[in-house]
N, C-alpha and C positions, 0 to 999 in steps of 0.2 A: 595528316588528316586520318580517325580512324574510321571504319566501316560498324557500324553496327550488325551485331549476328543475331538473327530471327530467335524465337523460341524453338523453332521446328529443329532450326540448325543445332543450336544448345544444347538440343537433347537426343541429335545423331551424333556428337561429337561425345556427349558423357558416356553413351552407348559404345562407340566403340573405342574408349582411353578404357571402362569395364573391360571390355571384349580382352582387348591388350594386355590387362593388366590379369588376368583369370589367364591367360594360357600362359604368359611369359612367369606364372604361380607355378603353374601346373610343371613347367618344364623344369623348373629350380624349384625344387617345394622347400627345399634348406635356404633360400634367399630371404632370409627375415625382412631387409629391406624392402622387399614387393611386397611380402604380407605386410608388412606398415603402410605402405601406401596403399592398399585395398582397403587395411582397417580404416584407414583417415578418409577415402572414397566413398565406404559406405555408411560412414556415419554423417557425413556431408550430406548426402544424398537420402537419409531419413531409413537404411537398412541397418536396424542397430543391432540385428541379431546375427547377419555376415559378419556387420563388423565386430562384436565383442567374438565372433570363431575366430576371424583374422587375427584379432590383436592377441586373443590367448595364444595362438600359435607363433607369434611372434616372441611370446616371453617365455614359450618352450625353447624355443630355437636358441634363443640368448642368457639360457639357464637364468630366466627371471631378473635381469638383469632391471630394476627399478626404476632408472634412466627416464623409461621407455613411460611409464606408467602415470606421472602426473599431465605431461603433456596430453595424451589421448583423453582421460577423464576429462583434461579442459574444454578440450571438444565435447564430448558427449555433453558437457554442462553446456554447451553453449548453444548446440542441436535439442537443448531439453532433455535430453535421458537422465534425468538426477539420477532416479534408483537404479540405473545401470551401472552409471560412473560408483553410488555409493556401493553394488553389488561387487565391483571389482575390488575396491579397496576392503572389502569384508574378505576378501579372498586372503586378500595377501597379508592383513592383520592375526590371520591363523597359519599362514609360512614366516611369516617373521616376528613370533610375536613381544620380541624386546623391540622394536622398531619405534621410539613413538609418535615420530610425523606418521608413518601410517594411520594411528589412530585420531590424530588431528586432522588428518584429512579427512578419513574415512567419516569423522563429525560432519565436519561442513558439507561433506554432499548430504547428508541425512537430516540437516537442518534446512537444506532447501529442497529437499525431496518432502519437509514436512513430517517427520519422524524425530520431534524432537526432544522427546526422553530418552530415546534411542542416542541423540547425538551427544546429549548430555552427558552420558555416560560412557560413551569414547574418549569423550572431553575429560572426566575424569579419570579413564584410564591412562591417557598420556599424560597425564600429572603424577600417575604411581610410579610410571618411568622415567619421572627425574625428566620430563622435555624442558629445552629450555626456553626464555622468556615465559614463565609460568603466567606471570602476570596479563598476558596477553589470550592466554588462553581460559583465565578465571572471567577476564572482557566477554568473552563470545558466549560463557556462559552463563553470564548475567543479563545479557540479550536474547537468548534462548528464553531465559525467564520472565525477564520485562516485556518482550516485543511478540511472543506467541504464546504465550503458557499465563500468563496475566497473574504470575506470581513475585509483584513487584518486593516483599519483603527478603525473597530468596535471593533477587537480582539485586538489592543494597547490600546483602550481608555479603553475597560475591566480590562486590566490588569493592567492600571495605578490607575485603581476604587481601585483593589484589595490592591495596594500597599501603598493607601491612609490609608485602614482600618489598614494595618500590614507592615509599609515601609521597612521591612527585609523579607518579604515573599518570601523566596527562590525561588520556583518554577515559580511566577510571575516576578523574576528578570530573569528566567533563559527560561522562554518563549518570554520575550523580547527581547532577545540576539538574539533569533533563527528569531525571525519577523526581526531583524536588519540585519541578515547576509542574509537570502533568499531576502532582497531589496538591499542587495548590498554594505549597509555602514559599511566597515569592520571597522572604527575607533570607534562607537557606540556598535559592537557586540563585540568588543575586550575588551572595557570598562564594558560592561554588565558582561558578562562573568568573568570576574576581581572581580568584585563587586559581584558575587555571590561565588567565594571562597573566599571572605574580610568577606561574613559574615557566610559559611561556609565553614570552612577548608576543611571539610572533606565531601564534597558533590562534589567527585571526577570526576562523570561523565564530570563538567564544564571543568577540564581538555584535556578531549577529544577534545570535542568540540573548547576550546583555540586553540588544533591544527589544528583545521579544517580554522581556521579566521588566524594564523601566517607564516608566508612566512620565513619558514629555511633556511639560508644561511651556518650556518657551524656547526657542531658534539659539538660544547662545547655550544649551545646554553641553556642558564637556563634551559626554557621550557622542552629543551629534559630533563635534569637530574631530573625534578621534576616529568615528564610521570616515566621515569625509577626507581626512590624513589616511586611511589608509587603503581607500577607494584607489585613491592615488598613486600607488605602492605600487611602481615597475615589477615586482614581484609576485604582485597578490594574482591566481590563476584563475583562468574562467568563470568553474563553478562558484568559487567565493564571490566575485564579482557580482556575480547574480544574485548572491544572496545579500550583499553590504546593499545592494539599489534597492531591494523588497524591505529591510531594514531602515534605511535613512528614509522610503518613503511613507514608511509606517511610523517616525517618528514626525516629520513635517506634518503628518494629515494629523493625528496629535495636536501638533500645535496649531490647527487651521491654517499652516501655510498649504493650502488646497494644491495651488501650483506647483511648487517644489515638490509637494506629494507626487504628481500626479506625474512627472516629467522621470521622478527615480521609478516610479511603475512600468514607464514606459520602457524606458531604459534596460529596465530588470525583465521585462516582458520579450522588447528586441532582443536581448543576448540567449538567452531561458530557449526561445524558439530555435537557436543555432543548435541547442542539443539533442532535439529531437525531429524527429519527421514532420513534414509541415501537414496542417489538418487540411482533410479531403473533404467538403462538403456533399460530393456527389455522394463519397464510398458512405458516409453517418446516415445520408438520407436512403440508402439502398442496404444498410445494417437493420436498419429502423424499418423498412417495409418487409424486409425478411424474416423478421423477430412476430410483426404482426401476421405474415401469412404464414408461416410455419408452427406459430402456436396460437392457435386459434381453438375453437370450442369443438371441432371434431379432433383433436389432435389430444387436449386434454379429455376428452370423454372417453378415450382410448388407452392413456397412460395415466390415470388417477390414481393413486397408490393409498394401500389403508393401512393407517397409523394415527393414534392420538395424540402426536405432535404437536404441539401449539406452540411455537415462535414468534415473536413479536418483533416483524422486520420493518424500522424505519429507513424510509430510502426516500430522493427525490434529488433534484440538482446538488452538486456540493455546496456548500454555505449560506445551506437555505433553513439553517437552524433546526437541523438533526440532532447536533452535539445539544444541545438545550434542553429540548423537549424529553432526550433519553436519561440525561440530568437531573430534568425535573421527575421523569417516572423512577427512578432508581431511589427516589425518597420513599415511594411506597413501600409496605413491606412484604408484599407476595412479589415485587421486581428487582430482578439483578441485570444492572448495564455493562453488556459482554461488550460496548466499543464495535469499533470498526474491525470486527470476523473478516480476515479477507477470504474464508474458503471459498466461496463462492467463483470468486474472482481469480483466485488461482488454479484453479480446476478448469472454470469456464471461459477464461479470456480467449484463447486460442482457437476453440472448437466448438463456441455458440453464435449462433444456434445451427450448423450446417450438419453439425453430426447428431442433432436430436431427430431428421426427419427418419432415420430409422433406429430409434435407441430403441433397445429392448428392455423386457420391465426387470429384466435382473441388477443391468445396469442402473437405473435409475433406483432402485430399491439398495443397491451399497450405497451411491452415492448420499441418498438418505442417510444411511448409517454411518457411513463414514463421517459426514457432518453434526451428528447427535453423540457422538461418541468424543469428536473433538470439543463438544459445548461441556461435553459432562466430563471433559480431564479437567478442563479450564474453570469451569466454574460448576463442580460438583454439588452445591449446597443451594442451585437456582431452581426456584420454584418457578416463574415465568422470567424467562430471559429474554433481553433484545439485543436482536443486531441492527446497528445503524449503519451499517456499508451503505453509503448514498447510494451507491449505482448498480445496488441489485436491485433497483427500480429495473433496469434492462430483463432481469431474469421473474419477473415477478407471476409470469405464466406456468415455468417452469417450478417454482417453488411452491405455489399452490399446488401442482400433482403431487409435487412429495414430499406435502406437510398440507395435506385438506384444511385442518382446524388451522393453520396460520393465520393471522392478523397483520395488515401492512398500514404503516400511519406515513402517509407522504405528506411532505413536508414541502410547502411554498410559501416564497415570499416577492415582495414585488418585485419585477422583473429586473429592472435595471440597475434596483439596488442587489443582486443576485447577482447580475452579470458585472458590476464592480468588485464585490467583495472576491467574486472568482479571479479577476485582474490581478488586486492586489493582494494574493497569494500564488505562492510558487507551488505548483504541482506536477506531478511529473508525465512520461510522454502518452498516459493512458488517457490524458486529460490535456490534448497538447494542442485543442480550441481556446484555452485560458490565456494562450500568450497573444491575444486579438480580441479587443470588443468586439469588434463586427463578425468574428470567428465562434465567440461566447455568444451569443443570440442567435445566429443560426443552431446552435448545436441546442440551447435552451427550447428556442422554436421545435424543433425534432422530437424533444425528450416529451412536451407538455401530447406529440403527436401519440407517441407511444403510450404515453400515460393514458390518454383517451381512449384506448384502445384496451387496455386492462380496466379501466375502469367500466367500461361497457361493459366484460367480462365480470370482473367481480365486485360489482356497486356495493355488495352488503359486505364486505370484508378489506375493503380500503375506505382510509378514514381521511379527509384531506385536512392537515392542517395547517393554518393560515396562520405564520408569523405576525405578520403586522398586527392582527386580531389579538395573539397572546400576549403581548407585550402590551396592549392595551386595555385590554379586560381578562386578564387572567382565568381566575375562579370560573369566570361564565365559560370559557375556552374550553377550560381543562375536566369540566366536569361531565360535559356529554363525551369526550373521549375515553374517561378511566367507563362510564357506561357501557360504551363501544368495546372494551375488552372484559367489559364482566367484571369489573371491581367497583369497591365502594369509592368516592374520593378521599381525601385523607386533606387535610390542613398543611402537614407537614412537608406535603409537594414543593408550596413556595418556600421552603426554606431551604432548597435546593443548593446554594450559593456557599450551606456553612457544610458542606461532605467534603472529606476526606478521601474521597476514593479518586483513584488515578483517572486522567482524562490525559487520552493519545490523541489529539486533535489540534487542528490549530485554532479553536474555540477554547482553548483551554482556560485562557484569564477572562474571556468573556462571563462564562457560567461559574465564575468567583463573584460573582454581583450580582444581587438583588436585578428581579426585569428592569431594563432599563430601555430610553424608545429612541436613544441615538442612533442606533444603527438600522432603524427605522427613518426612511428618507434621506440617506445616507447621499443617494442621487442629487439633491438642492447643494451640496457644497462642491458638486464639481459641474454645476448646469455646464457652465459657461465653458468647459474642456470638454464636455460631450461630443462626437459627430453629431452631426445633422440627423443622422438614421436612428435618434434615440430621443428625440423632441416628442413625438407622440405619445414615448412613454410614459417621460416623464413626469 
């Protein structure tokens, strides 16, 4: 039987293993292995600048002996210091500099520190020194290009480099597939995707994905019994698991077998919830009153920043036809659709809103810049650009300080058909009310709270727009919105369906069609699976 130890105790106990560990330093200051364990103590403990003295002194002490140097970084990556860990590996890229995991590494922390021309070019430094598995490292840099730099031409020509060196290189065949299906051309990603279980069987995940690019017409299709044989598979690990169940029950709803839909959703929802924290209703509802008292109308009349900024942020629950609408505006020709930007969210997940109630305006004025600088690497040639990160709906007080002239089109659609389509995609633990109806409606309920609350705030600069409306009368939709941002409308909006440009979303085949009003009322084919606490909605 263990005892559980208070917090009070926790933190007399870290207090004096510090204590401990700082004099039994001081008395051996040549004992590298105390300074190791100080560096690993105080970067545990959130002191990243004791620990990067500690750990430098540890690599004097062992005349830089490299050993030492990936292990700590993986810490510091894991306490969040990126640009520590990538500060250290810039070190030692200029003491060793024929090295070239050095500079492969020193990429990867600067690709998630978000420095990523900076990493690119590590990246291709370790390829002037002859590293080896080259091919692997042409991979990271065609996702440097693809997945942040929104320069998908770069990220094929990458990866066709890669295929040149290893023409079976799995993961290059199976990155291409993914560049093939977000532009559109399902007969190229189906082909891809083919091709990469031709030359591995058993590199299952392709699987999934084959279901994401095939249009199910009936229950005896191959495809399903090959999801279903390998579902099966003693072999096949967690993650995949989760994702064959989102798969086979995305092809049953397909074919109207509703219930077999609905049972691999389930399925894929049970397991999905095992990898991440289970969702806290108290802590959303106490996120959500914090977001509203902390930025409020004295808070922004205080932090108002000036700039002519204008941003076009679509936000609102996930799969509430963001990806569409940003589709549809991207045919105009004064809009470019930058996709889901996650700056926002990588910046703010951790430290909003509890570190805004004393930001000061310096702060808020880079982080302005920092965000308009990474719009203008990405998409240099945008006259009005949007982001549709759903869930800077949370930040949308905060982004009106700094970007005034901004414009936000929130996007809704019926409730229950919202909190299915949320069900039957797999998202991940930021979003970890999705593995639970009942868990997606409170958390929906909350969001419609917070939205209420900015919309008090800024009625003339959020525009609400209503799915089920679009999909039914278009033209009349769409026409007081492009007003609402000061543009003309254009005819050429609905032809949305024939663009070529890459879509990073799980909308992606949806916005290859002409509006269509199936996924409107989506809730009537599973009435009868519903809980009881979704009857009203419906």
């Amino acid at each position: 039987m263990h005892s559980k130890v208070s917090p009070n105790k926790t933190g007399v106990m870290q207090k004096q293993l510090l204590e401990s560990l700082v004099t039994r330093s001081a008395a051996e200051p040549d004992n590298y292995n105390l300074q190791l364990q100080l560096a690993y103590f105080y970067s545990e403990n959130g002191d990243v600048e004791h620990a990067l003295s500690s750990f430098k002194r540890v690599m004097q002490l062992t005349g830089h002996h490299l050993k030492y140097l990936a292990p700590f970084c993986a810490v510091l990556h894991k306490n969040g210091f990126l640009l520590q860990a990538a500060g250290l590996y810039a070190d030692y890229c200029c003491l060793f500099p024929t090295q070239a995991s050095l500079f492969y590494n020193h990429a990867f922390y600067l690709r998630f520190a978000g420095q990523y021309t900076a990493a690119i070019a590590q990246y291709q430094h370790a390829l002037q020194l002859n590293i080896s598995e080259p091919e692997e490292v042409l991979l990271n840099i065609a996702v440097i290009y693809s997945d942040h730099l929104r320069q998908e031409d770069n990220a094929r020509q990458t990866l066709m480099s890669a295929l040149q060196l290893k023409p079976d290189y799995v993961p290059a065949l199976y990155n291409l597939a993914n560049l093939a299906e977000e532009r559109g051309d399902r007969a190229e990603a189906e082909a891809l995707f083919r091709r990469v279980l031709d030359a591995d069987p058993k590199y299952y995940q392709a699987y999934a994905r084959l279901a994401d690019v095939v249009t199910f017409k009936n229950k005896d299709d191959l495809l399903i019994t090959r999801l279903q044989r390998v579902l099966n598979e003693p072999s096949v690990v967690q993650d995949l698991r989760i994702n064959l169940h989102y798969a086979l029950g995305k092809a049953f709803d397909e074919c109207g077998a509703y219930a077999e839909a609905f049972d691999h959703f389930t399925a894929a929802n049970k397991l999905n919830s095992l990898t991440m924290p289970s969702y806290d209703p108290l802590e959303t509802e106490r996120k959500m009153q914090q977001i509203i008292h902390t930025l409020d109308s004295s808070w922004l009349d205080k932090h108002m920043q000036r700039n002519n900024a204008a941003p076009i942020f679509i936000c609102g629950m996930f799969r509430s036809g963001s990806t569409l609408i940003e589709q549809i505006l991207a045919q105009h020709s004064e809009i470019t659709a930058g996709g889901e930007i996650d700056f926002f969210h990588r910046h703010l997940k951790n430290i909003f809103p509890q570190q805004f109630t004393t930001v000061s305006a310096a702060d808020l004025t880079q982080l302005a810049s920092r965000y308009l600088e990474y719009c203008e690497q990405c998409f240099p040639f945008a006259i009005r650009l949007t982001d549709k990160r759903p869930d800077n709906y949370l930040y949308i007080g905060l982004l009106k300080a700094l970007f005034p002239c901004a414009k936000f089109i929130y996007t809704k659609r019926n409730k229950i058909d919202n909190c299915l389509s949320v069900f039957f995609l797999r998202l991940g633990s930021a979003m970890n009310y999705a593995n639970s109806l009942q868990d997606t409606i409170h958390y929906y309920q909350q969001h419609e709270i917070l939205m209420s609350h900015w919309q008090q705030m800024f009625c003339q600069d959020i525009y609400m727009l209503d799915y089920d409306q679009l999909v039914l009368r278009p033209e009349t939709t769409l026409k007081p919105l492009l007003s609402f941002l000061g543009l003309e409308y254009q005819p050429e909006l609905l032809h949305f369906h024939t663009a070529s440009n890459a879509v990073k979303t799980a909308s992606v085949w949806q916005v290859r069609k002409p509006l269509y009003k199936n996924a409107s009322g989506r809730r009537h084919n599973y009435s009868d699976l519903l809980p009881a606490m979704f009857e009203s909605d419906a």
